[in-house]
N, C-alpha and C positions, 0 to 999 in steps of 0.2 A: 310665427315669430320670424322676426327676420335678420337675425342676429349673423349668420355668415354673408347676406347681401352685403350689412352694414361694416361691417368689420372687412370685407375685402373692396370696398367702395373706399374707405380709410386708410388703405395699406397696411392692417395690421394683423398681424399673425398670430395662427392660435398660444406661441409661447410667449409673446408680446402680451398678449390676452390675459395668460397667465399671470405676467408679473404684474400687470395692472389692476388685475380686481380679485388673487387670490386665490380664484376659484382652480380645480383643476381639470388639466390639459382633458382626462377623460370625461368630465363633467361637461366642461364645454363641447365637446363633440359629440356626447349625447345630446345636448339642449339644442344642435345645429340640426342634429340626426333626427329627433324627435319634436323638435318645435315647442318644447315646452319645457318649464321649470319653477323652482322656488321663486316666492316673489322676493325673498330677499337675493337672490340670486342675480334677477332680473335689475333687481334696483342697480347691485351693482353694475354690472355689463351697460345699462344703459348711463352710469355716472361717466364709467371708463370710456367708452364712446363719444360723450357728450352728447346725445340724444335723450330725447324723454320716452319715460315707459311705455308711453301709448304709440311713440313710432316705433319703438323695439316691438311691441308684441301684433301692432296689426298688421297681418295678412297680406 
């Protein structure tokens, strides 16, 4: 997953992150830590981003 590439390619911060898709601050930094998550999870992060799920999640 490449969700910290994307998100600091963006300028956006993980508490940015937060208020944009809900999820929280510890949740996203495991999914950063770990590379993985809920796909409702996903959905969102990659809404908030504006990216599609298949660039959030490959490799």
């Amino acid at each position: 997953m490449k969700l910290k590439e994307i998100r600091t390619e963006k300028g956006i911060s993980v508490p940015q992150l937060v208020e944009m898709t809900g999820i929280s601050r510890r949740t996203i930094q495991e999914i950063e830590k770990r590379g993985d998550c809920l796909v409702s999870n996903a959905k969102k992060l990659a809404q908030a981003l504006e990216v599609t799920l298949d660039e959030l999640c490959t490799d």
